[in-house]
C-alpha positions as CSV (number, residue, x, y, z in Angstrom):
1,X,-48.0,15.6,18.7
2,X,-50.6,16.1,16.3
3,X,-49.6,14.9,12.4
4,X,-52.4,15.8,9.7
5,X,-55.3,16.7,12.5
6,X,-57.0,14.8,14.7
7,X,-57.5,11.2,12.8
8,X,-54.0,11.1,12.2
9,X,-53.1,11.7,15.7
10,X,-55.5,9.3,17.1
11,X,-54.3,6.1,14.6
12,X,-50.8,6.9,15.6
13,X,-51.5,6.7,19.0
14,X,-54.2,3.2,18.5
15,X,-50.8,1.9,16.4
16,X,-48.2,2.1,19.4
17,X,-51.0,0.6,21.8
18,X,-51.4,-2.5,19.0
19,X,-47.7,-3.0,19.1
20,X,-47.4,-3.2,22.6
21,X,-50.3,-5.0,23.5
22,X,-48.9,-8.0,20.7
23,X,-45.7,-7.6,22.5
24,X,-47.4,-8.4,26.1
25,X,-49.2,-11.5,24.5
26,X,-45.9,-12.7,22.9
27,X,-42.9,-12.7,25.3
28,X,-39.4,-14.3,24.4
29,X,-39.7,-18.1,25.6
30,X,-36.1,-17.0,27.5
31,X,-34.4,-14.2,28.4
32,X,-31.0,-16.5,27.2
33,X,-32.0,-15.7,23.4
34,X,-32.2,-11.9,23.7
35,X,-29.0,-10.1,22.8
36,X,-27.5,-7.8,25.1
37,X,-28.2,-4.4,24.6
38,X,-25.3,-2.4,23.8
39,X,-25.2,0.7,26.6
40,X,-25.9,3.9,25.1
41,X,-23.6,6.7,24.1
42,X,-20.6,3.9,23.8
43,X,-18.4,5.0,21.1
44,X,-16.7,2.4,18.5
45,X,-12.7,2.5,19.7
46,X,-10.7,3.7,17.6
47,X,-8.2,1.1,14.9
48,X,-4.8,2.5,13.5
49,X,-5.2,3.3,10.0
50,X,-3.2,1.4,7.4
51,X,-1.1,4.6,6.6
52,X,0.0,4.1,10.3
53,X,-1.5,7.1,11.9
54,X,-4.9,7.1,14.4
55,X,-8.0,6.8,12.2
56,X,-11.6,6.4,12.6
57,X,-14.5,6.2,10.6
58,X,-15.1,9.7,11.1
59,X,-11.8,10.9,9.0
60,X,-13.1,8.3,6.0
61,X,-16.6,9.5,5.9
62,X,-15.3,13.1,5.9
63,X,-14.6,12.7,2.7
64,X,-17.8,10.8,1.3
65,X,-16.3,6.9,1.9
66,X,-18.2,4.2,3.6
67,X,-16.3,1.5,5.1
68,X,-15.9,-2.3,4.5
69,X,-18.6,-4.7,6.0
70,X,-16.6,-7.6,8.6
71,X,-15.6,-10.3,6.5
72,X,-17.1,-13.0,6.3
73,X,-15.2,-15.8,5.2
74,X,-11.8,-17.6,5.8
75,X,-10.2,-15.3,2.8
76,X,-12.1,-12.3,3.5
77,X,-10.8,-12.6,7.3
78,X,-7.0,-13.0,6.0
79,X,-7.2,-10.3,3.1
80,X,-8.7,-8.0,5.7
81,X,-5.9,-8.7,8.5
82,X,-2.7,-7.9,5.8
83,X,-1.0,-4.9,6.6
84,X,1.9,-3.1,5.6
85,X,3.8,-4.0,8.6
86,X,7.5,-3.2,9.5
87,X,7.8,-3.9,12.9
88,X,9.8,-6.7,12.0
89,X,12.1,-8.8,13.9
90,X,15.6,-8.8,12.1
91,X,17.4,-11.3,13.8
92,X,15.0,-13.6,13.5
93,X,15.5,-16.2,10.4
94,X,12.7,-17.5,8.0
95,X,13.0,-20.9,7.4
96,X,14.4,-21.9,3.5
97,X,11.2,-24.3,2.9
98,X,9.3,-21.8,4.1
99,X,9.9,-19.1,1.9
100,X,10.1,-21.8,-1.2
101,X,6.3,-22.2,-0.3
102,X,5.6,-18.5,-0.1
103,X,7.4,-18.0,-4.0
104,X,5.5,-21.4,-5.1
105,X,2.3,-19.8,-3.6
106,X,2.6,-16.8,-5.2
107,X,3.4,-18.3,-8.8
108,X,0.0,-19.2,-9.0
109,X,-1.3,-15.6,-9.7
110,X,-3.0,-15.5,-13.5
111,X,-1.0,-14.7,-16.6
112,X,-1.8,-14.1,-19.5
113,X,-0.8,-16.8,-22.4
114,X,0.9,-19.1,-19.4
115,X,4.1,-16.2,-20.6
116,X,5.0,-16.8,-16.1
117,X,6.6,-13.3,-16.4
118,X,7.9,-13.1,-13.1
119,X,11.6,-13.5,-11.6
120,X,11.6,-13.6,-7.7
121,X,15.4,-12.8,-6.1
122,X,15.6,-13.7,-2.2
123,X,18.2,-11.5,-0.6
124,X,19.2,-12.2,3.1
125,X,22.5,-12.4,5.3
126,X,25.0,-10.0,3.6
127,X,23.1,-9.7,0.5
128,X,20.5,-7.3,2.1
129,X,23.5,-5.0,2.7
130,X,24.6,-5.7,-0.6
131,X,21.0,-4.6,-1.9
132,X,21.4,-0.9,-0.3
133,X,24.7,-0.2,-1.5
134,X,23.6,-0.8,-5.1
135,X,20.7,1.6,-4.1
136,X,22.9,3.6,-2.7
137,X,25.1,4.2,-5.1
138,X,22.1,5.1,-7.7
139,X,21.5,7.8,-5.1
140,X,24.9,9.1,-5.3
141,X,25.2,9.1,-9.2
142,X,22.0,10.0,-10.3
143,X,20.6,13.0,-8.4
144,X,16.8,13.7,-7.9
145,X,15.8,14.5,-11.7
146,X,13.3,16.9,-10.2
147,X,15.5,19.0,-8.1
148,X,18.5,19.2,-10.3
149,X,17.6,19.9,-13.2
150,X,20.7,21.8,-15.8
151,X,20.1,25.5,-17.0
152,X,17.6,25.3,-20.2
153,X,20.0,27.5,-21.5
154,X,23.1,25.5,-21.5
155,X,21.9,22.0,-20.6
156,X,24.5,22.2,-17.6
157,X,24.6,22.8,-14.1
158,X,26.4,25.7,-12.8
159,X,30.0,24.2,-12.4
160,X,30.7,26.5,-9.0
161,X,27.5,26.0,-7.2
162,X,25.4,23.2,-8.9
163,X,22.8,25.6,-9.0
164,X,20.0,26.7,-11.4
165,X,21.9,29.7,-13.4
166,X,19.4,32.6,-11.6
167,X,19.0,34.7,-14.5
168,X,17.1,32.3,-16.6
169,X,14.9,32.1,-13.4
170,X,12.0,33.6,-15.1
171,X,8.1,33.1,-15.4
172,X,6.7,30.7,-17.7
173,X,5.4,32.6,-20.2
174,X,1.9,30.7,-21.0
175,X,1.0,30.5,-17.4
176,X,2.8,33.6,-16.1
177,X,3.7,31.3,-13.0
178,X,7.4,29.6,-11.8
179,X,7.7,26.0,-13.4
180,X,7.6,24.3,-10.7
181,X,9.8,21.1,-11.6
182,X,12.6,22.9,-13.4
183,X,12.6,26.0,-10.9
184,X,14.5,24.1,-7.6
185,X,17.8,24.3,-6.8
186,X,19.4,21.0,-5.8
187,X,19.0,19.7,-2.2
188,X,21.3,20.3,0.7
189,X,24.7,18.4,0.5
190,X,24.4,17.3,3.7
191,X,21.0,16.0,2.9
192,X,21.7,14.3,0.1
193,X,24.7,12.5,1.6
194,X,22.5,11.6,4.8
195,X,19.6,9.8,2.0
196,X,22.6,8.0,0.5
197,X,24.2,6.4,4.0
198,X,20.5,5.6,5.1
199,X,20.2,3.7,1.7
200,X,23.2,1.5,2.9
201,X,21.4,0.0,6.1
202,X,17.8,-0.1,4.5
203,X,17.4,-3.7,3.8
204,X,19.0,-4.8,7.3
205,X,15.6,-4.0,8.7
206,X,14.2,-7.6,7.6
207,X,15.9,-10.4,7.3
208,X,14.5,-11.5,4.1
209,X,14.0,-9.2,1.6
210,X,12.2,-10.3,-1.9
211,X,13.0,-8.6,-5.2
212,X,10.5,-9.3,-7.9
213,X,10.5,-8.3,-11.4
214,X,8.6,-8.7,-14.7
215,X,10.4,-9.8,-17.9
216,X,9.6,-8.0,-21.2
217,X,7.0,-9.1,-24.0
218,X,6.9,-9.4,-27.3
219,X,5.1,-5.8,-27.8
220,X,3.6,-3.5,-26.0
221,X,0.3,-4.7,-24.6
222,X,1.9,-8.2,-23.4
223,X,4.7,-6.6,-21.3
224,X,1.7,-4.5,-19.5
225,X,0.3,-7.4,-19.1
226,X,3.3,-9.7,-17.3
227,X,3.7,-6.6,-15.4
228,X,0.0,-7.1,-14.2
229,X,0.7,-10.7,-13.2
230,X,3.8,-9.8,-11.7
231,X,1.7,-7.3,-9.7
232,X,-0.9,-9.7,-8.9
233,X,1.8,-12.6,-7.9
234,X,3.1,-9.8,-5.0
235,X,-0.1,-9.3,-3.6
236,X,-0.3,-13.5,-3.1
237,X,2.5,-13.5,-1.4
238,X,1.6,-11.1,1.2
239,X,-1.3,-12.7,1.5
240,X,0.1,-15.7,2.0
241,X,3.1,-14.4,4.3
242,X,0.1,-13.3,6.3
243,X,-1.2,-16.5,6.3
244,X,1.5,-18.3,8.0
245,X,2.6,-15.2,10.5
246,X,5.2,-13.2,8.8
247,X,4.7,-9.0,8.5
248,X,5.3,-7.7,5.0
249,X,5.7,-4.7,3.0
250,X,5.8,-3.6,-0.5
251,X,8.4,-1.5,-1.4
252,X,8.9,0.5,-4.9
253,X,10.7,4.0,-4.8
254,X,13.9,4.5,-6.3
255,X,15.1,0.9,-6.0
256,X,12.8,-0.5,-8.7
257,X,14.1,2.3,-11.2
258,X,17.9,1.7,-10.4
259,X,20.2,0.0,-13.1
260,X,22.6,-1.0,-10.4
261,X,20.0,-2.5,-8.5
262,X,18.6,-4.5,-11.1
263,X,22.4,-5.8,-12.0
264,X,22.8,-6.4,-8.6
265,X,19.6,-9.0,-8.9
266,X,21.2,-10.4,-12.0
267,X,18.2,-9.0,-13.7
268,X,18.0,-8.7,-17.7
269,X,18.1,-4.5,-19.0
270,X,14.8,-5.0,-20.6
271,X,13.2,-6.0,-17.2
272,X,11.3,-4.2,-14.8
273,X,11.3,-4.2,-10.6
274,X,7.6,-4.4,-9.4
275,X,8.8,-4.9,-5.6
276,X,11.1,-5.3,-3.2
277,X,9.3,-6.8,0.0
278,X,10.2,-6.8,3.5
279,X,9.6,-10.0,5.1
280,X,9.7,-11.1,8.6
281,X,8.3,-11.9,12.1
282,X,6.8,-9.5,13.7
283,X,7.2,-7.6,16.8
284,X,4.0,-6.1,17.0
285,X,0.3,-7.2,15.6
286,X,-1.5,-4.4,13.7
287,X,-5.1,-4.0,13.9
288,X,-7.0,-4.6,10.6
289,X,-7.3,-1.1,8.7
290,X,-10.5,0.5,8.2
291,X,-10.6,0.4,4.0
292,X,-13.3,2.5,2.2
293,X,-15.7,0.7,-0.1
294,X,-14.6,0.7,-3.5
295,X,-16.8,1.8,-6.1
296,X,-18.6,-0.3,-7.9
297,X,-21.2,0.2,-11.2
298,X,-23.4,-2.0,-12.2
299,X,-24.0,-2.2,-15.7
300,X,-26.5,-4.2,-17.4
301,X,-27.8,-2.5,-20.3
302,X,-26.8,-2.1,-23.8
């Protein structure tokens, strides 16, 4: 193939023969230090995404992500391999000093002013069943705010049918379209009543679970920033459950906005759940996740 006439074509051509005549006077003292060529057309298997469906890197790059390079040290290896990971053994039991090392581990997250916001409840046995009937009976007294909302017009559900009164049903006037939070009739009965009795046997699928919540501050900016800590106190303790074996989840939801749960804790009013986390051995390993590459900028001018 001819590039830019004939000159070009012909120092192409002198440029491969130089190459492989230096590679003929040069051979690899032994065959040992070559690296085994990978066989062509062999496609990367594919690794269970942390959402717990099949992923590959195919669905990440889809949308413009490039994935994490291996670790490559002892902590990059163990941040890598947590997962969110529920294939838990419930029977099983963690030991007391144990779990004393996973809360003293996890106490050593920063905080701001040395103000230690956090408040770590262990709940096993009976307790965990304890734990879903307080959630439970949040579910039962305070319906979905999004689905049952009261007619505008009277600030009441329909007595009859606890139902949206349909003639105030209209279009929103600005945007000519259906509000789409106030316009939904409440759920199913049967529905609701089947979330509530789930809520009941929740918990008993570890047999630890770990409530943690972040006290107030004095204003404004310092209880964002215990709740911060408290944050960054969780994510040491799943790292170092991971450490010693155990599968872990963070759990949020409903729970960590539910008065009776937090007086079930023995939590103050003015404090706020972060977590409740599933703890226990597993019954099945997960692959590390493929995780897209954050983004990053580099700044370094006025």
């Amino acid at each position: 193939m001819r590039i830019g006439g004939c000159d070009a074509w012909l120092g192409v051509k002198l440029l491969g023969y130089a190459k492989r005549r230096r590679k003929a006077r040069n051979p690899p003292e032994s065959s040992e230090t070559l690296p085994a060529e990978a066989p062509k057309n062999q496609h990367k298997p594919r690794i269970p995404c942390s959402e717990g469906f099949r992923c590959n890197r195919t669905r990440h790059e889809r949308y413009g992500q490039s994935i994490m390079s291996e670790p490559s040290t002892p902590f990059s290896e163990l941040a890598h391999r947590r997962r969110s990971n529920l294939r838990i053994d419930p029977e099983r039991a963690i030991d007391d000093n144990l779990l004393d090392q996973l809360i003293t581990t996890a106490a050593t997250a920063p905080n701001h002013h040395r103000t230690y916001p956090w408040r770590f409840r262990i709940i096993r046995g009976d307790g965990r069943r304890g734990l879903g009937n307080a959630l439970a009976d949040h579910l039962a007294n305070k319906p979905d705010p999004l689905t049952n909302k009261p007619d505008p017009l009277t600030n009441k559900p329909d007595p009859l049918t606890n139902k949206l009164d349909p003639l105030t049903n209209k279009l929103d006037p600005l945007t000519n379209k259906l509000d789409p939070l106030a316009n939904k009739l409440d759920p199913d009965p049967a529905l609701a009543q089947a979330r509530v009795s789930k809520a009941r046997s929740k918990y008993l699928r570890a047999p630890v679970m770990v409530v943690v919540a972040s006290r107030a501050g004095e204003d404004e900016i310092a209880t964002i920033e215990n709740r911060d800590a408290v944050s960054a106190a969780i994510q040491t303790l799943l790292l170092a459950a991971t450490e010693v074996g155990l599968a872990s989840l963070w759990s949020t939801g409903a729970a960590a906005q539910s008065m009776e749960v937090a007086e079930f804790c023995g939590f103050d009013s003015t404090d706020t759940i972060i977590g409740l986390v599933y703890l226990g051995w597993p019954t099945a390993e997960l692959e590390p996740a493929l995780r897209a590459v954050p983004e990053v900028v580099r700044i370094d001018q006025a």
